[in-house]
C-alpha positions in Angstrom: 182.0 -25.8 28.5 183.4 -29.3 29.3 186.6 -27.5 30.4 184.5 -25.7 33.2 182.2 -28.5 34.4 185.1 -30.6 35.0 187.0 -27.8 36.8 184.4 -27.1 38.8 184.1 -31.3 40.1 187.9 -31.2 40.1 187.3 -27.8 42.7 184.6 -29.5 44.5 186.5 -33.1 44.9 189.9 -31.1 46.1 187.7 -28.9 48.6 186.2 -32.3 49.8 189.0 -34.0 50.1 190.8 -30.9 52.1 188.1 -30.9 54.5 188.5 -35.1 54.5 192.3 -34.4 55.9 191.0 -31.9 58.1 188.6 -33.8 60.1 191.1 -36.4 60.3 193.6 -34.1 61.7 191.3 -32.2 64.0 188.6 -34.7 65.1 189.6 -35.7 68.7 188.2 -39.4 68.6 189.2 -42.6 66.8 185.0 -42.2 65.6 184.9 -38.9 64.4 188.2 -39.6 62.1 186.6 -42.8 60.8 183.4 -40.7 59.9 185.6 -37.8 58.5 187.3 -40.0 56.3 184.9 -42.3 55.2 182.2 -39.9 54.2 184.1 -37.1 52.5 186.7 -38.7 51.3 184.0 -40.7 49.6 182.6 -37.6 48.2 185.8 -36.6 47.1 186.9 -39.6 45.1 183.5 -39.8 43.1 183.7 -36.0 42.1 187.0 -36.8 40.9 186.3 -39.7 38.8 183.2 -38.0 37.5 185.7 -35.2 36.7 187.9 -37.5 34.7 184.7 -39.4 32.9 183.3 -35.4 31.8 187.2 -34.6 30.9 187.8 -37.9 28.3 184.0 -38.4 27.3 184.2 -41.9 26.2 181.7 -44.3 26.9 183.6 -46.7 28.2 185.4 -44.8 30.5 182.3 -43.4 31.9 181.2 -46.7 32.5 184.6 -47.5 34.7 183.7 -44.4 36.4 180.4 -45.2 37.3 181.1 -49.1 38.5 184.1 -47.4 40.5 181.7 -45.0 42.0 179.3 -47.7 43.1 181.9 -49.5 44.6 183.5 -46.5 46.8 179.3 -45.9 47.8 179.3 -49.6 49.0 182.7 -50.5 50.1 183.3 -46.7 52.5 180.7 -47.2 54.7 181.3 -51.3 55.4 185.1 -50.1 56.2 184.1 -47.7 58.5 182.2 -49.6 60.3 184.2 -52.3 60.8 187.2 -49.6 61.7 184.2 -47.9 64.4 184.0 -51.8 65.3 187.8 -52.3 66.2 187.6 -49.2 67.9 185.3 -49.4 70.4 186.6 -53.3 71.0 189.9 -51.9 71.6 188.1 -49.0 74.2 186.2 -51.6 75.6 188.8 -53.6 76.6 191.0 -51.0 78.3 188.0 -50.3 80.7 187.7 -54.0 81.9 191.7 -54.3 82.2 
């Protein structure tokens, strides 16, 4: 059973972090990559650390996994904001020059 739970988050955190490399490839804006990375890849990281934590079943790596979750969930979204932040700087001041 612990063989197919963690194949299954090690599916879902591949298929998330295809679609992650797709957006960025595809999106036609500087925004919609940041946001295509940021989110999914997100996603994708936490599935597969929760894959490893289901896959060795030790407490103590389960609680790395869970501190290294919470700090992918806090750190993505300040990164992409501040990489949203540059961008628009940086299209804001080819308009004015």
């Amino acid at each position: 059973m612990t063989e197919i739970l963690t194949a299954l988050f090690v599916l879902a955190g591949g298929f998330f972090a295809l679609m992650a490399a797709l957006g960025v490839l595809r999106f036609p804006d500087a925004l919609s990559r940041m946001h295509a990375a940021s989110k999914v890849g997100t996603m994708a990281g936490s599935l597969a650390l929760i894959a490893a934590a289901i896959w060795f079943g030790e407490t103590g790596i389960s609680v790395k996994v869970v501190i290294a979750v919470v700090f992918l969930f806090f750190t993505a979204p300040i990164g992409a904001h501040l990489l949203g932040r540059a961008a628009a700087r940086r299209d804001a001041g080819r308009d004015q020059g």
